[in-house]
Residue, then its C-alpha position, 0 to 999 in steps of 0.5 A: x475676668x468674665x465681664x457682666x451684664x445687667x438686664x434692665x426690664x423698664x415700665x415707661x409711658x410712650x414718649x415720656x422723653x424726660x422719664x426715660x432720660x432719668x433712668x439712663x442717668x440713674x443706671x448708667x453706672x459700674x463696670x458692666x454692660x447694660x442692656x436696654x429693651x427694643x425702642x427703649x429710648x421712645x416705648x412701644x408700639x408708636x404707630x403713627x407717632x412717629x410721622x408726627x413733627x412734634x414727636x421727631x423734634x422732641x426725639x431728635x432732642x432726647x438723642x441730643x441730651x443723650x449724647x451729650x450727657x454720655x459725652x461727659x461721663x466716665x468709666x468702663x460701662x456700656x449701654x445697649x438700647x434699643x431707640x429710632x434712627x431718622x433719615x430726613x429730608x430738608x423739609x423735616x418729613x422722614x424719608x427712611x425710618x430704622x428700629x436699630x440698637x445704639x451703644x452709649x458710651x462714657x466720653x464717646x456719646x451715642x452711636x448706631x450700632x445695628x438695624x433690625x432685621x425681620x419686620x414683623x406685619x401680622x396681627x398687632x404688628x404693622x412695622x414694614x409701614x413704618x421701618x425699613x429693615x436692616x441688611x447686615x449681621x452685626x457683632x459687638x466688642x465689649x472687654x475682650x468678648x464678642x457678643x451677636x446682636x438682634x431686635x426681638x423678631x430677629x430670633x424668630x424662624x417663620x416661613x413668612x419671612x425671606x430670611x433667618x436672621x439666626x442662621x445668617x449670623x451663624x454663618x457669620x460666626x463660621x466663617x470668621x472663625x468667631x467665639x461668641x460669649x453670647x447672643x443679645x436680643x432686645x425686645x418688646x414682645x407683648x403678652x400673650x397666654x403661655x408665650x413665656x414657655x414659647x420664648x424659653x424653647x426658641x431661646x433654648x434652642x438659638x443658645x444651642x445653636x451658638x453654643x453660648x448664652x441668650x440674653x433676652x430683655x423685654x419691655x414692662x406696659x400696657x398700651x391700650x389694649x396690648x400688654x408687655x410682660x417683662x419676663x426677662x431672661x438669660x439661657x446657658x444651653x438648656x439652662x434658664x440662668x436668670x429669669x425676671x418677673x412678669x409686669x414688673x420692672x426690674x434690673x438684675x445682672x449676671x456675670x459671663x464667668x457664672x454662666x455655665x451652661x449644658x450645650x450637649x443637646x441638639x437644637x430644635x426647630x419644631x413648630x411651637x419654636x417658630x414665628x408660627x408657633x406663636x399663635x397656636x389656637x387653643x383647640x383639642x381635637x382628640x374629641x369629636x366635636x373638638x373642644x377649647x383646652x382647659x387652662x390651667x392654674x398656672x395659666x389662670x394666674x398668668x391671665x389674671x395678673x395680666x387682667x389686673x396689670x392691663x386695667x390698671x395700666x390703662x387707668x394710671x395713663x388715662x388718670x382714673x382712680x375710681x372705677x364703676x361696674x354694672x353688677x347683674x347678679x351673672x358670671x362676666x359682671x361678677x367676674x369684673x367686679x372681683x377682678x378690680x376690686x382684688x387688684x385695687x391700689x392704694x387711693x383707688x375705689x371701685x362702685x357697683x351699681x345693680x339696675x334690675x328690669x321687671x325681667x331680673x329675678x329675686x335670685x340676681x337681687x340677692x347673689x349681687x348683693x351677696x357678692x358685693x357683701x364677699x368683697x366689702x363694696x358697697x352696692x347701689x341699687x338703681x332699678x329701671x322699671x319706671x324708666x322702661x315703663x316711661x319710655x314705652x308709654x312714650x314710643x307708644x303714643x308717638x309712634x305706630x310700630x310695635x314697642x315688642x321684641x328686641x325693641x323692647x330688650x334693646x331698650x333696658x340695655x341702652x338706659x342701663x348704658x345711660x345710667x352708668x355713664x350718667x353715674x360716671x360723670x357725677x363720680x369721675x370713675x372709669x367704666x369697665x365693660x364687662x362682655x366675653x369674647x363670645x358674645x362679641x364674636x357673635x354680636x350677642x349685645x346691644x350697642x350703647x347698652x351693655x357693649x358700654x365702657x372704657x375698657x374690656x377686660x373679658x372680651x378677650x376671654x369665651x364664656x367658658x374660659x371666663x367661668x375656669x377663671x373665676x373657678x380659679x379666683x375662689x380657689x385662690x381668694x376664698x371664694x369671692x363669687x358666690x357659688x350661685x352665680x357660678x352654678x347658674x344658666x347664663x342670661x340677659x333677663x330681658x325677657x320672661x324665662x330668658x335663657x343664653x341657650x335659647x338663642x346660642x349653642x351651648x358654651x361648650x359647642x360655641x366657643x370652639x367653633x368660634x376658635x376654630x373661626x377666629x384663630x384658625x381661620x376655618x370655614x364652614x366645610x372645615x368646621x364640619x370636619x372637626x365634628x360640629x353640627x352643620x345647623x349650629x355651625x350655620x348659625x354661628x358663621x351668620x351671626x358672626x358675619x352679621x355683628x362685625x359693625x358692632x365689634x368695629x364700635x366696641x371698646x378696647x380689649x385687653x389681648x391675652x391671646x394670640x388672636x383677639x378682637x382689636x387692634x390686631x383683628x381688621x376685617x371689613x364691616x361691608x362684604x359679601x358673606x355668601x361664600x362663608x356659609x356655604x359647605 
């Protein structure tokens, strides 16, 4: 009879030794092989945690209890996971530090069974600072079947790395003469936008390869700004076997001998399957100027689950239940609001407060109290026009300079920024920030004013995708954004008659250039080969380069792409930037 294997897909907080020493005591239990996320045994990603004393000793102490509760146990179920293995010195400083899978094992404990191979370094991912790799394939016995082992990078081809695991394991195999019942991958693979169709096509093709199942296990969380999915799976050929929910944790097992997959197929190795495929820029250039591709509904629901999930996430570990957004009778703000208040929990309770200026118009009076009205939120109305007045006359009497300009616009943003934490403070809520990646990208904010908050839900979105979303979000929940707001021009109203477009290029020209910037990492001569015009490509590469100190400020964004503004974005604020803007 075929064995089993059961996929645990865990939601722990990092470190939370004593919960995730439960779960392994909770299901631990059967006649099966159970198989536990990448660094399961501390979450991830720990940065430079694992440096610090405190936490070793508390790790070295959970592998400990580990070992001796296993040591005790009895029966015929194993345990892969995914944890840390310390080579120290005697002073307790680590000298070497591995990402490696252990086995647990009823009356034998815990054992070190491989080392993860591919250490990635891009983007987020900065492991080579802190692991050393491994330098060895790895098979692993379990009731008469023989199954390869990896570490979630491991399965990815990508010219940035000197090897392939896969075809050293491979190689392996052969020369062993070795049938595989299946290939393992533990990982902890954050989210992006329609990576899940990525990992099914590399999975498909590593499953033909071998000739056996792919069993994929990834971790449930959001860590600050980076979200992981879930989205476990298992693959026979071409054939997804078994698939697990996205940002929820859950458990389902699966018997080899129930595994009959197609292996007819040749395997693939196209781009879209490699460690480069991943971070594939969302630009259409079958049209001149190119454009941003349009998502789709499947992918809107992708992203706002995610959204939802991260705000969420982030509230739980930092202990907020109330959440407070600076309704403005415009797109993003609107777009915030519905998006909290639809993924609201049991016990939670989101405020909005409306702080019109003497520039905001009637119409965003009534379409933010009608959007308030949609989704039964009360809306506090807090305008700022005497503060502003007060604060001129003051600026006025004092100093010599003129009060004009953006000194004047400046100004109602950062007593907005003042109020809403002053509201904050009385209330205890969280401040969500409600900014687009485009506006970020080319500093169309103001520091402490509307770039205020505790999280950014859009900031990984350009305006024009954050208007398909909200597009979705009536299509699905009946129309909670009035139509006005979607309709209407994009504007601050810090000034008369104040027009996004007056000073940016048309949503549909920037952000594809902004793309092509950011993920694409083009310059100048190469943005004008995609057909953008030379003066709008200038101006948008000055104010891109301008506003990096004021990104460096910013709040943490929620990443949904592949490359966003954040922990995995480290470019340096003081720079020459001639050589940028020259063709």
């Amino acid at each position: 009879m075929k064995p089993s294997l059961t996929l645990h897909q865990t939601h722990h907080t990092l470190a939370d030794f004593d919960a995730i020493f439960q779960t392994i005591v909770e299901s631990l239990t059967g006649d099966t092989l159970h198989l536990f996320p990448e660094l399961f045994l501390t979450g991830y990603p720990l940065q430079d945690l694992v440096l610090q004393r405190p936490f070793i000793d508390s790790y070295q102490g959970h592998l400990n209890d580990i070992h001796s509760w296993a040591l005790a146990q009895r029966g015929e179920w194993r345990a892969l996971v995914g944890g840390l293995a310390y080579e120290l010195e005697r002073d307790g400083v680590p000298r070497k530090i591995r990402n490696v899978i252990y086995e647990i094992a009823p009356g034998a404990g815990i054992r070190e069974l491989y080392t993860k191979r591919l250490l990635p370094n891009y983007d987020i991912f900065d492991e080579q600072k802190y692991f050393s790799r491994g330098t060895e394939s790895k098979f692993y016995e379990f009731q008469g079947e023989t199954f390869g082992l990896q570490i979630c990078e491991d399965m990815w081809a990508s010219s940035f790395h000197d090897l392939d695991p896969c075809e050293l394991l491979l190689t392996e195999v052969r020369e062993r003469g070795l049938r595989l019942a299946g290939l393992i991958n533990l990982s902890a693979s954050p989210f992006e936008a329609a990576k899940r169709k990525k990992r099914f096509a590399r999975a498909r093709s590593i499953s033909l390869l071998f000739g056996c199942p792919f069993f994929y296990v990834n971790r449930v969380g959001g860590e600050d700004e980076i979200l992981f999915d879930g989205a476990s799976f298992a693959m026979a050929g071409t054939d997804l076997v078994v698939e697990l929910r996205s940002f929820d944790a859950e458990t389902q097992s699966v018997s080899l001998g129930e595994l009959t997959g197609r292996y007819d197929s040749d395997p693939i190795v196209a781009p879209e399957n490699t460690w480069e495929g991943l971070f594939s820029p969302r630009l259409d250039q079958s049209t001149v100027p190119a454009r941003l591709q349009r998502w789709s509904d499947d992918e809107c629901e992708e992203v706002l689950r995610a959204l939802t999930f991260g705000f969420q996430e982030y509230a739980a570990k930092s202990g907020f239940r109330k959440f407070l957004v600076a309704l403005s009778g415009g797109m993003d703000s609107a777009l915030v609001l519905a998006i909290v208040k639809l993924g609201l929990r049991p016990g939670q309770d989101v405020e909005a407060i409306y702080m019109p200026s003497i520039f905001s118009s009637p119409v965003s009076t009534e379409l933010s109290e009608e959007m308030c009205r949609r989704l039964g939120i009360g809306l506090s109305y807090f305008p700022i026009k005497f503060l502003h007045a007060a604060v001129r006359n003051a600026f006025g009497q004092t100093f010599p300079e003129p009060f004009t300009g953006l000194t004047d616009e400046n100004v109602q943003s950062r007593l907005r920024g003042t109020l809403l934490y002053t509201r904050s403070n009385q209330t205890g809520a969280m401040v969500l920030n409600t900014s687009n990646k485009s506006e970020l990208a080319v500093g169309y904010s103001t520091l402490y004013g509307d770039s205020v908050g505790a999280l950014s839900l859009l900031g990984d979105l350009y305006k024009s995708e954050v208007y398909r979303l909200a597009e979705y979000v009536n299509q699905r929940f009946q129309d909670p954004i009035p139509a006005g707001i979607l309709h209407r021009g994009p504007s601050a109203e810090l000034r008369e008659n104040q027009l996004d477009q007056d000073s940016l290029p048309p949503y549909d020209r920037l952000d594809p250039i902004l793309e092509g910037i950011l993920s694409f990492r083009l310059g100048k001569k190469e943005l004008l080969g995609l057909g953008f015009a030379e003066a709008e490509v200038t101006k948008v590469l000055h104010l891109y380069l301008k506003s990096e100190y004021k990104r460096a400020q910013f709040c943490p964004i929620l990443k949904v792409k592949a490359k966003s503004f954040g922990f995995g974005y480290r470019v340096p604020i003081s720079k020459n930037m001639n050589y940028q803007l020259q063709s």
